[in-house]
C-alpha positions as CSV (number, residue, x, y, z in Angstrom):
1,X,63.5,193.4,143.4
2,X,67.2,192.6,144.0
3,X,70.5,194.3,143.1
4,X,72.7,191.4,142.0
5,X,76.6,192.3,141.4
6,X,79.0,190.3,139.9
7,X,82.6,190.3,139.9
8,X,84.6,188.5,137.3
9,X,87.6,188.2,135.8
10,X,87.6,189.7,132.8
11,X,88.7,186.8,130.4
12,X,85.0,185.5,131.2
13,X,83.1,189.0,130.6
14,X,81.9,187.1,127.2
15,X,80.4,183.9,129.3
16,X,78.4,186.8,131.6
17,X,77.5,188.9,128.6
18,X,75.8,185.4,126.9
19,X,74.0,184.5,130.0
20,X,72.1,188.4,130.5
21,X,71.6,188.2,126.7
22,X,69.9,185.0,126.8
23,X,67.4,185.7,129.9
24,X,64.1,187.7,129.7
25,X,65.2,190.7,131.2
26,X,64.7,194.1,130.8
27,X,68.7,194.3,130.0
28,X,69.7,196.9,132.1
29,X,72.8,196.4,133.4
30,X,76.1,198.5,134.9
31,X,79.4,197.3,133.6
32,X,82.8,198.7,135.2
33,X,85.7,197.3,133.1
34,X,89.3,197.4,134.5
35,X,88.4,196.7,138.2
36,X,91.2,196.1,140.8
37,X,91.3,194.6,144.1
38,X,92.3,191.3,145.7
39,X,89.8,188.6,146.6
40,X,89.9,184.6,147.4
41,X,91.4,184.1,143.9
42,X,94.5,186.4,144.1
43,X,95.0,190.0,143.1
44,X,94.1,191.7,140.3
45,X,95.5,194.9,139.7
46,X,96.2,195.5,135.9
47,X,100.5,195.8,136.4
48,X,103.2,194.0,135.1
49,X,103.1,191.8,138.6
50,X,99.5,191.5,138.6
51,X,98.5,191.9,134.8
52,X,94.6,190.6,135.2
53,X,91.7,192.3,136.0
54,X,88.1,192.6,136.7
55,X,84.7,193.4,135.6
56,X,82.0,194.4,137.9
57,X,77.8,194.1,136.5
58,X,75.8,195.9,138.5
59,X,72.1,194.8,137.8
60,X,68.8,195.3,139.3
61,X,65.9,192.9,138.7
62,X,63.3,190.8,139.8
63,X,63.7,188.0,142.1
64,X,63.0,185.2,139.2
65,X,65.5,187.1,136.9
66,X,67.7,187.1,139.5
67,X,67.4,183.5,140.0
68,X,67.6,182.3,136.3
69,X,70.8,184.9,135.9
70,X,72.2,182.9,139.4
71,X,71.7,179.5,137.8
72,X,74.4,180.7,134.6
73,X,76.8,182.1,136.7
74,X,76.9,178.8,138.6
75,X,77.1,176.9,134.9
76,X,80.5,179.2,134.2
77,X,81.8,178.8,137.6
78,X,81.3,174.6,137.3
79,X,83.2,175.2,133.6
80,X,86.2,177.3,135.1
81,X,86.5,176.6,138.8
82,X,89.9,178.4,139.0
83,X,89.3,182.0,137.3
84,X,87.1,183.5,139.8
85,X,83.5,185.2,139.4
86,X,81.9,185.9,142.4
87,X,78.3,187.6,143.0
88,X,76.6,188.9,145.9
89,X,72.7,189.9,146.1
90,X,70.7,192.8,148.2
91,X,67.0,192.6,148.7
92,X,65.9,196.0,148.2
């Protein structure tokens, strides 16, 4: 079992939405819209300075799951290089 989280912009909320849709999980899934903070691809804090912002999934799931859910986030980061999505994954 692993808890996978992924941050995204939101303009790409759809592309992660398709991808747990699509693999043979149980579906359960945390969603946080409007998430602020600053990471490798600039801020994100919802103003008129910084108007974009986040979405965070919080999932838990078996490794394979894990793995196949992976393998699509990679597919949209390839697709849009410069909008930023990045995940992170704890054994537990």
């Amino acid at each position: 079992m692993k808890r996978l989280e992924i941050m995204v912009n939101s303009s790409l909320e759809v592309d992660v939405m398709e991808i747990l849709e699509h693999i043979e999980s149980k579906g359960y899934f945390t969603k946080l819209n409007n998430v602020h903070g600053t990471g490798s691809s600039g801020p994100r804090r919802g103003d008129h300075i910084w108007p974009e912002e986040n979405t965070l999934f919080i999932i838990y799931e078996e490794d394979d799951i894990c793995e196949s859910i992976i393998l699509g986030l990679n597919s949209i980061k390839e697709r849009y290089p410069d909008v930023g999505l990045k995940y992170f994954i704890l054994n537990i």
